[in-house]
FIFIKE-568717 format. One record per residue (C-alpha): residue number from 1; residue in three letters; x negated, y, z negated. Coordinates in steps of 0.2 Angstrom, whole numbers, padded with zeros to 4 digits, always signed. Example, Ala and Ser with C-alpha at 12.3 -4.5 7.8 and 13.67 -1.06 7.14 Angstrom:
2
(1; "ALA"; (-0062; -0022; -0039))
(2; "SER"; (-0068; -0005; -0036))
***
This chain:
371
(1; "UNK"; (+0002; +0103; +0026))
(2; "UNK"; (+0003; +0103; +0006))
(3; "UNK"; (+0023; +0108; +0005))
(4; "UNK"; (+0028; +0090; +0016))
(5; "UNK"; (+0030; +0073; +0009))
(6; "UNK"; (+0031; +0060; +0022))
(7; "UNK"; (+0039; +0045; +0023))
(8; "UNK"; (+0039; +0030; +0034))
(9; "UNK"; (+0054; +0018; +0030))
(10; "UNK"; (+0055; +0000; +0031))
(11; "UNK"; (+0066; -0010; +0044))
(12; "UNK"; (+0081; -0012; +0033))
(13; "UNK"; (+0092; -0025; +0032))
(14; "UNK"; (+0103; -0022; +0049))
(15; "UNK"; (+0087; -0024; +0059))
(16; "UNK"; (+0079; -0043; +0063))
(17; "UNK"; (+0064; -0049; +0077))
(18; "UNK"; (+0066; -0066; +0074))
(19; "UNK"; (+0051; -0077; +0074))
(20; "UNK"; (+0038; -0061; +0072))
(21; "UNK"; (+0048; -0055; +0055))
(22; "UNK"; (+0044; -0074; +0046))
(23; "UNK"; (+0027; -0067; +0044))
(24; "UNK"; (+0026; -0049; +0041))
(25; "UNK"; (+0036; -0033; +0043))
(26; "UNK"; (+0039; -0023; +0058))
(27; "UNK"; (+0025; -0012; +0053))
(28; "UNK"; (+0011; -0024; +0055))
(29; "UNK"; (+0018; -0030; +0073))
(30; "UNK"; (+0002; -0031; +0080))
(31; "UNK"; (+0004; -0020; +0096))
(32; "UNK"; (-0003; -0016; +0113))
(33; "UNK"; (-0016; -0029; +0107))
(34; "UNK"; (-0027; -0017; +0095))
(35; "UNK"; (-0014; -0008; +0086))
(36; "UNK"; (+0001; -0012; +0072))
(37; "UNK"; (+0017; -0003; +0074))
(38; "UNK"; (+0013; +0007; +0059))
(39; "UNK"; (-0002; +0016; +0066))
(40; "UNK"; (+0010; +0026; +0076))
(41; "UNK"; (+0022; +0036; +0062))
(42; "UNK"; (+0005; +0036; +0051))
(43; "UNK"; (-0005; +0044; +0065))
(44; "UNK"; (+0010; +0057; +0067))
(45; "UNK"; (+0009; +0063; +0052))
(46; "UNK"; (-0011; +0064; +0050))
(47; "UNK"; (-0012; +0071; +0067))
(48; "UNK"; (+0005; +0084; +0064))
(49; "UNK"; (-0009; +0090; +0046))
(50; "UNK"; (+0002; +0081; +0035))
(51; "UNK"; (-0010; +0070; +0023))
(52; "UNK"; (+0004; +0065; +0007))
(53; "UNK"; (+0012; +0050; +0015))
(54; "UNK"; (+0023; +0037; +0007))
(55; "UNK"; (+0027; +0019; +0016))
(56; "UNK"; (+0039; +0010; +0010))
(57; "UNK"; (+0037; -0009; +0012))
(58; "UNK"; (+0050; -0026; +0010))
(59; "UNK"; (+0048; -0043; +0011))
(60; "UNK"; (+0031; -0050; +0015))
(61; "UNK"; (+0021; -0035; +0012))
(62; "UNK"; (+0003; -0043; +0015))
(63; "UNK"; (-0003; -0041; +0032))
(64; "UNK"; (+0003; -0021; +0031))
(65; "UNK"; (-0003; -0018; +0013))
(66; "UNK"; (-0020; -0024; +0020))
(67; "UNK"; (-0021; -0014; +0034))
(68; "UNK"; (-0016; +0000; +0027))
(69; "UNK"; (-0028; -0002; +0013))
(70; "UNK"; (-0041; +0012; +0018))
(71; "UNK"; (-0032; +0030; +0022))
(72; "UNK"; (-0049; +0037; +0028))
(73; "UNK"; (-0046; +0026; +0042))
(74; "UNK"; (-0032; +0037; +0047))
(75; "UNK"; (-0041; +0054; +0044))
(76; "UNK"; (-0033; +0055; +0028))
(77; "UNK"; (-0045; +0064; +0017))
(78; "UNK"; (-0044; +0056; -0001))
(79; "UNK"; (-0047; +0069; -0013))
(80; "UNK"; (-0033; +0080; -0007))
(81; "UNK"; (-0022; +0066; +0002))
(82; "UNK"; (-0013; +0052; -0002))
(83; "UNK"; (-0008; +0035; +0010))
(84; "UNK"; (+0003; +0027; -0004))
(85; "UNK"; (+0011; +0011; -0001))
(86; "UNK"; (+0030; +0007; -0013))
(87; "UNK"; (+0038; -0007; -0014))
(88; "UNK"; (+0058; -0012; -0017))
(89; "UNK"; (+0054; -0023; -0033))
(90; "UNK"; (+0073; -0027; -0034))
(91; "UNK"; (+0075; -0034; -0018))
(92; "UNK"; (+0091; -0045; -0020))
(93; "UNK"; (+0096; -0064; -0012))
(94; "UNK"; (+0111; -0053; -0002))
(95; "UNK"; (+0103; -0045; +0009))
(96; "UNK"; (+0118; -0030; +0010))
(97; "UNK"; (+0109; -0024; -0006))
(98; "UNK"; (+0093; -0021; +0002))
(99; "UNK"; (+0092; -0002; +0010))
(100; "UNK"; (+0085; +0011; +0013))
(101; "UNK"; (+0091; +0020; -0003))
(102; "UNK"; (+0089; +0007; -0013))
(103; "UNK"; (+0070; +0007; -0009))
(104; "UNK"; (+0070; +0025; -0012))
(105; "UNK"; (+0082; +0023; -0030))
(106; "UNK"; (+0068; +0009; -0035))
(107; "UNK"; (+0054; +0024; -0035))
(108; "UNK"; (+0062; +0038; -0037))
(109; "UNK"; (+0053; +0045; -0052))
(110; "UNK"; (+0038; +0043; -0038))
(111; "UNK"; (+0048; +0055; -0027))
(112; "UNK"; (+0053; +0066; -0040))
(113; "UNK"; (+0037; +0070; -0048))
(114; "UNK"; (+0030; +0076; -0030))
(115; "UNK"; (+0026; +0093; -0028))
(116; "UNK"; (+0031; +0095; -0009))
(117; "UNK"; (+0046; +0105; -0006))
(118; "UNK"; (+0052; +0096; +0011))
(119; "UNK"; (+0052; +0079; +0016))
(120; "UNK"; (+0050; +0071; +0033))
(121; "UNK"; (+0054; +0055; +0035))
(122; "UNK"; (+0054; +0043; +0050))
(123; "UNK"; (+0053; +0025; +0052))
(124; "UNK"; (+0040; +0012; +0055))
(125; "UNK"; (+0049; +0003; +0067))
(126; "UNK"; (+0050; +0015; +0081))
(127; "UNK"; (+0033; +0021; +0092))
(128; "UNK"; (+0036; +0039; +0099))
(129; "UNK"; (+0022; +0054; +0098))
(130; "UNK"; (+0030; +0068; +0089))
(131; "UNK"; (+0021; +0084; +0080))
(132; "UNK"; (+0031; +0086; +0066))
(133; "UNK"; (+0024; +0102; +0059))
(134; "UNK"; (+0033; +0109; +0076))
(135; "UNK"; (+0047; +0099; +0071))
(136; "UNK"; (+0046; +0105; +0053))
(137; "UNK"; (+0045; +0123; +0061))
(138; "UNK"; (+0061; +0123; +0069))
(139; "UNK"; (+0071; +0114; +0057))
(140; "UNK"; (+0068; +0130; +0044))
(141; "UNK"; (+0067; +0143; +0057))
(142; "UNK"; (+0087; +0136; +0060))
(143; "UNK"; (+0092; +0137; +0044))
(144; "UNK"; (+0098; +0120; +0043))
(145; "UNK"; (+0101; +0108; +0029))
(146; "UNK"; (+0094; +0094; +0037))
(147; "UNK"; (+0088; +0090; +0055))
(148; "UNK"; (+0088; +0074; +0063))
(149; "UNK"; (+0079; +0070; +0077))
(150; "UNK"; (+0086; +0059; +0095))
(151; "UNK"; (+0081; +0054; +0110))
(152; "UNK"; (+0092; +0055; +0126))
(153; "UNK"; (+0094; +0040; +0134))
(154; "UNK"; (+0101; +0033; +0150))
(155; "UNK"; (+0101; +0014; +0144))
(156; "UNK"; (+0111; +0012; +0130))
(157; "UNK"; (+0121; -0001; +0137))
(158; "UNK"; (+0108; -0012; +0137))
(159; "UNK"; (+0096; -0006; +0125))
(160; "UNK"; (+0097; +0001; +0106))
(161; "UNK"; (+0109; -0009; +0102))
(162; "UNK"; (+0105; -0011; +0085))
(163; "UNK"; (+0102; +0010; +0083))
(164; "UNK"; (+0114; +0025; +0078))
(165; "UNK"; (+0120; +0038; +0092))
(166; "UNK"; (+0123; +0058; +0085))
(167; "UNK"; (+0137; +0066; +0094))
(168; "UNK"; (+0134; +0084; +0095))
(169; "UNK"; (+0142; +0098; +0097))
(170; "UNK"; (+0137; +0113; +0109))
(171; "UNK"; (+0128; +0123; +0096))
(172; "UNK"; (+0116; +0105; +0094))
(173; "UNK"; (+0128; +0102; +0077))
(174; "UNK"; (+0127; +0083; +0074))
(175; "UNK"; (+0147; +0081; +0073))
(176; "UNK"; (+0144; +0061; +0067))
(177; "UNK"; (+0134; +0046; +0068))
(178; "UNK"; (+0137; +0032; +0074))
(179; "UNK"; (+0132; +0013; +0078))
(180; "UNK"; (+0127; +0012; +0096))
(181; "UNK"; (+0141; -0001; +0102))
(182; "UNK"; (+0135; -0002; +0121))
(183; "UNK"; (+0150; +0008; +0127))
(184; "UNK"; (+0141; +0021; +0138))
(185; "UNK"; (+0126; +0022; +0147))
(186; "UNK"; (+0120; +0039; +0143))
(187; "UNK"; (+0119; +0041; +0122))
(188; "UNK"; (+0109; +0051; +0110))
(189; "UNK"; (+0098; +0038; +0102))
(190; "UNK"; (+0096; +0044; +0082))
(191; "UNK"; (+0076; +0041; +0081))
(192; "UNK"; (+0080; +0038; +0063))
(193; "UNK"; (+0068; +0054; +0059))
(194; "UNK"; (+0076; +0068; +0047))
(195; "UNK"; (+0068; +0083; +0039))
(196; "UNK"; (+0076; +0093; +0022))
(197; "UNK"; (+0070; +0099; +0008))
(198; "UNK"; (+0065; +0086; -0006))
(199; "UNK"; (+0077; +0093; -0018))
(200; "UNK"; (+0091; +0091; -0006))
(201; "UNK"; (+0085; +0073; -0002))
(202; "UNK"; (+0084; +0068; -0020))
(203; "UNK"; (+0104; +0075; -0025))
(204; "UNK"; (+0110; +0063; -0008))
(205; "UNK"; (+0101; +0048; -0015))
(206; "UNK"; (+0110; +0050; -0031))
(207; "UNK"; (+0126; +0054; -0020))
(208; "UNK"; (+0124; +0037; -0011))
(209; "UNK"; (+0120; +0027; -0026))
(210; "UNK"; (+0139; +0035; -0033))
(211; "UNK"; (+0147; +0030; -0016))
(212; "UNK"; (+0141; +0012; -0012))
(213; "UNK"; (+0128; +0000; -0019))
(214; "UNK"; (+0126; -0005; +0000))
(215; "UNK"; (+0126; +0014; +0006))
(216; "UNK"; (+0112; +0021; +0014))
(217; "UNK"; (+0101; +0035; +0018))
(218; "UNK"; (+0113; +0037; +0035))
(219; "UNK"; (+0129; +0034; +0028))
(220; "UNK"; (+0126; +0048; +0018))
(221; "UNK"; (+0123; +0060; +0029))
(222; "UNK"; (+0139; +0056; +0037))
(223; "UNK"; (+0149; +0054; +0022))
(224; "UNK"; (+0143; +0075; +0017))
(225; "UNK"; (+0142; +0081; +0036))
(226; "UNK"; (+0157; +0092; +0031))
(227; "UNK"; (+0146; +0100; +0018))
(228; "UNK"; (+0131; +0102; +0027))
(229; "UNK"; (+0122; +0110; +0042))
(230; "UNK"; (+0115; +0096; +0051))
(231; "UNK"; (+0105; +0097; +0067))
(232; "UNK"; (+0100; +0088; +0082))
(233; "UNK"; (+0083; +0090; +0089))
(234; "UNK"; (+0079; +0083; +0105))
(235; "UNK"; (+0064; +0072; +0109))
(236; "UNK"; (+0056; +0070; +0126))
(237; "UNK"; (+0043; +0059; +0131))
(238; "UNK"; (+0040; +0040; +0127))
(239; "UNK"; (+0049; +0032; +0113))
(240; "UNK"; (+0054; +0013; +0110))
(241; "UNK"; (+0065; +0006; +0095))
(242; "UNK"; (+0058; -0012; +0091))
(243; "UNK"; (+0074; -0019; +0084))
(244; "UNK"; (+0072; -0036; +0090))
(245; "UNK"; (+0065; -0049; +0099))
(246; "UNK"; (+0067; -0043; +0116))
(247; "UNK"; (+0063; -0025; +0112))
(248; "UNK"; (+0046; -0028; +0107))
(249; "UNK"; (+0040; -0038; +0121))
(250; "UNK"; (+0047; -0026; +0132))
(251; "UNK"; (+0039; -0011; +0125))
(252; "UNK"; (+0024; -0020; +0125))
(253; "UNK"; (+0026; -0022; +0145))
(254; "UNK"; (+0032; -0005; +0148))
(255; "UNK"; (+0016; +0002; +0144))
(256; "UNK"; (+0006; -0009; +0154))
(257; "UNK"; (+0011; +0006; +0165))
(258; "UNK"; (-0002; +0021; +0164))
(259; "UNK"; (+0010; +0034; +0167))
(260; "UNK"; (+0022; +0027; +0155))
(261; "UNK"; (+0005; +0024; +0142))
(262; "UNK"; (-0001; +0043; +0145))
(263; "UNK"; (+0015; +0050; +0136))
(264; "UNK"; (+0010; +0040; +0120))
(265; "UNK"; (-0009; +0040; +0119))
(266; "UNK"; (-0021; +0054; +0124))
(267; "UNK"; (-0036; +0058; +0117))
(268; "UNK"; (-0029; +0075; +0110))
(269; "UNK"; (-0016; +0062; +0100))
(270; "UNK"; (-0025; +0050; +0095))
(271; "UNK"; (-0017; +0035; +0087))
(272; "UNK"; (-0028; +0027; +0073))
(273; "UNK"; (-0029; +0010; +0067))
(274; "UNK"; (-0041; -0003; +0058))
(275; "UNK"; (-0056; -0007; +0070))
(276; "UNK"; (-0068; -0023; +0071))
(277; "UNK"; (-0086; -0026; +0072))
(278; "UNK"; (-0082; -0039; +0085))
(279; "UNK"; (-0092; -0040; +0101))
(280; "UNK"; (-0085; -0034; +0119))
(281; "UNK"; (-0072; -0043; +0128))
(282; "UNK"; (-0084; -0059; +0139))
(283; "UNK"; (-0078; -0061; +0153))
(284; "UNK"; (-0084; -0077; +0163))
(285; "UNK"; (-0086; -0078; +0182))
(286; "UNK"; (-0070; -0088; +0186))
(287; "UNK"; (-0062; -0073; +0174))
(288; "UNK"; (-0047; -0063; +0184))
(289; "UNK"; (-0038; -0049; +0177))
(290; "UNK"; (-0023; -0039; +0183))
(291; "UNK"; (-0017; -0024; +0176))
(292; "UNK"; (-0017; -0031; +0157))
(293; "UNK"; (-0024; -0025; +0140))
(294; "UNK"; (-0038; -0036; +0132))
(295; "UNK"; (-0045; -0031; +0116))
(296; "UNK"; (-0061; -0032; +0110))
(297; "UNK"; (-0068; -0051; +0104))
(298; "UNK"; (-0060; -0060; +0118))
(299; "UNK"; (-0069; -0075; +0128))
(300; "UNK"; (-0060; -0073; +0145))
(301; "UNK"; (-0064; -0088; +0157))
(302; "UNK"; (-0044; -0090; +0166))
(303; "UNK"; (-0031; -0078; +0176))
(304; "UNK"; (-0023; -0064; +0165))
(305; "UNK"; (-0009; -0054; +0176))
(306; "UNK"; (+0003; -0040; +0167))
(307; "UNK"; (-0004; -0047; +0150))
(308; "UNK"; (-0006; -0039; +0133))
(309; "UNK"; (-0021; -0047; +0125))
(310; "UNK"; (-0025; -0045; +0105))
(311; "UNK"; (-0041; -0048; +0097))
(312; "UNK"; (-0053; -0063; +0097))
(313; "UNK"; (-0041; -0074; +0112))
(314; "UNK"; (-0049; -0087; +0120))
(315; "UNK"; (-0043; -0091; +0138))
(316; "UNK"; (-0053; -0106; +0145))
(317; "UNK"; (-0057; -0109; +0165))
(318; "UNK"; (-0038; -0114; +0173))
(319; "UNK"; (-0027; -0105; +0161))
(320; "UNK"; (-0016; -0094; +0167))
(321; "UNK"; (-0007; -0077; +0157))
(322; "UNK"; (+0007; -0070; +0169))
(323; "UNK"; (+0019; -0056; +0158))
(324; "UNK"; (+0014; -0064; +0141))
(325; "UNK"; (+0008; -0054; +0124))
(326; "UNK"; (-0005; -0064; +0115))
(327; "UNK"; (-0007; -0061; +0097))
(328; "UNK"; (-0026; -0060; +0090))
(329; "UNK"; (-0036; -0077; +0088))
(330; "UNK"; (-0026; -0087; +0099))
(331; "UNK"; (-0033; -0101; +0111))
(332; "UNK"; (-0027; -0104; +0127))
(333; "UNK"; (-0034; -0119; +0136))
(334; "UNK"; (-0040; -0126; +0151))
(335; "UNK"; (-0025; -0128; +0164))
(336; "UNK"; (-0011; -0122; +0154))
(337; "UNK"; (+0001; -0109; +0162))
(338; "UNK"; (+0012; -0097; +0152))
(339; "UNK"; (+0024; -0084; +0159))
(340; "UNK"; (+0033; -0071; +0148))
(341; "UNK"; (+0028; -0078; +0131))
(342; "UNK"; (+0026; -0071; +0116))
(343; "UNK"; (+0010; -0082; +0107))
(344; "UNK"; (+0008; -0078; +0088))
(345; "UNK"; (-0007; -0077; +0078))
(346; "UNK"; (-0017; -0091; +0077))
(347; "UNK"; (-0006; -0103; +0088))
(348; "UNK"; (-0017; -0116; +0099))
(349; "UNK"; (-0009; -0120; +0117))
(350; "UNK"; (-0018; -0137; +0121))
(351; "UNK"; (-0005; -0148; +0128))
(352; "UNK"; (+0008; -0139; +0138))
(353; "UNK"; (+0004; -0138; +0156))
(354; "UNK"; (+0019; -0124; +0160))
(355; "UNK"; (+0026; -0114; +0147))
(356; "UNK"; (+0038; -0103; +0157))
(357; "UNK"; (+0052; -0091; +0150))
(358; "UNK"; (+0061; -0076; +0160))
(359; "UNK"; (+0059; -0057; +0156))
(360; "UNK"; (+0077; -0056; +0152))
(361; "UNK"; (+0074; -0073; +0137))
(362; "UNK"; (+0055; -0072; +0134))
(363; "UNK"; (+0049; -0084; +0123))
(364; "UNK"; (+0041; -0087; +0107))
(365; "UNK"; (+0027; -0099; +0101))
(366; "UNK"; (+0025; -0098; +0081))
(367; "UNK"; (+0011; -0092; +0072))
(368; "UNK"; (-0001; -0106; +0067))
(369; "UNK"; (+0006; -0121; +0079))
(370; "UNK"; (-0003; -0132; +0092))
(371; "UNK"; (+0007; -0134; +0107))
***
């Protein structure tokens, strides 16, 4: 659709996966083995028709400025879309200053040259499956200033702790939001997905710029709720916030399920993402696999139970994988046993005969060590 911009927001600075985010932001997370975490909110918006999309990136922007380097991969036709990548030059030493408003403040003339008349903007830490020219369809047949998007949840106890609740009245009227302080069970997760018009997003960046040099795009909202008509749409289906450590690896788990995987990925929703040339997974004779994702390049000669596998992993005779994600072009050797680890990119496992971790505390091999 030629009227919407969208945008995919970085992490900001009250969310942290320690260990993964050393390396590269939550948008390149390499996930379910063959995706990023960024494939999901791109492929939204291509699959929803929307093909002017903005991704704003922070600190250690290689990895996902490279994977996002060709938009036809994403079915983003160049000569009348755009998959444009903007960066927060200013980023400061205190991390307070680094928001999402300063991000948008940094480019604003970008924003303000664009032709579109609404925005949408979601973020590229959160996987869901929306269709946001449906959401975009009800937010103006409404009449509302802004619509927010949520998710309602029965864990929020446990989970989302580092997400903001809307309280809602009857009429679905975001009355506030709020941090999710683990108070209740049952909450309305805010999916961090808003829709208004550009002109309206641009007057509450300059607002928040006024208000606070730490405020953001949410404090905003919450600071002029009196003056607007805010909205709460509901989501259904699958949806997962990765806001730290635990959240990834879980999510990664979770849809090891096929029930649970078929509300994400479908063929008429495809989610797309940079592919290899590499050759099909080899699987040896003493090879046994258990209801686990291997990607394509993999050289699998051990045990692999409840396992996410990523590209080009070698697993020798003897190894065994129980509950673990395995980052691409990892090596696994003869006789080592892992359980509920997290192995990044490149890391060789060579000497540890038991690596064991809990799914409640999984742990964490860094990127590049021989263990």
């Amino acid at each position: 659709m030629s009227s919407v911009l969208g945008i995919i927001t970085s992490s900001g600075n009250q969310i942290r996966v320690e260990g993964l985010q050393d390396y590269r932001p939550i948008g390149a997370f390499s996930f379910l083995g063959r995706y990023r975490v960024i494939d999901f909110p791109v492929s939204n918006f291509s699959n929803s028709g929307m093909d002017r999309i903005q991704v704003y990136v922070g600190q250690n922007p290689r990895s996902l400025a490279e994977h996002l380097g060709n938009e036809r991969v994403y079915n983003i036709n160049p000569k009348r879309g755009k998959l444009q990548l903007l960066f927060n030059q200013d980023s400061r030493v205190n991390d307070i200053y680094n928001t999402d408003v300063a991000a948008y403040m940094e480019n604003i003339k970008v924003i303000e040259r664009a032709p579109q008349e609404y925005v949408v903007i979601t973020p590229g830490y959160m996987i869901f499956k929306q269709n946001f020219y449906e959401l975009l369809k009800t937010h103006i047949e409404s009449g509302a200033d802004v619509t927010l998007l949520y998710q309602k949840v029965e864990n929020a106890k446990e989970s989302y702790r580092n997400c903001s609740t809307l309280e809602l009245n009857r009429q679905k009227g975001v009355t506030a939001i709020a941090r999710n302080l683990g108070t209740a069970k049952e909450k309305n997760i805010f999916m961090d997905t808003v829709v208004m018009k550009r002109e309206l997003f641009i007057d509450l960046l300059r607002k928040a710029v006024k208000t606070s040099a730490i405020c953001s795009l949410t404090d905003i909202l919450n600071i002029e709720n009196p003056n607007l008509d805010i909205r709460g749409v509901q989501h259904k289906g699958y949806f997962a916030a990765i806001t730290d450590f635990r959240s990834y690896y879980d999510a990664n788990m979770e849809l090891l399920n096929y029930d649970v995987s078929s509300q994400l990925i479908s063929s008429a929703w495809p989610i797309y993402t940079v592919t290899t040339d590499s050759c099909p997974v080899h699987y040896y004779e003493t090879a046994s696999i258990r209801n686990s994702m291997v990607a394509n390049g993999c050289m699998i000669a051990g045990t692999v139970e409840n396992s996410v596998i990523g590209r080009d992993v070698k697993i020798e005779e003897g190894a065994v994988v129980k509950n673990c994600v395995i980052l691409g072009h990892t090596t696994i050797k003869k006789n080592v046993h892992l359980t509920c680890q997290v192995v990044d990119k490149w890391a060789q496992v060579i000497h540890a005969g038991d690596l064991t971790a809990t799914p409640d505390a999984p742990g964490y091999i860094r990127r590049d060590d021989v263990i």
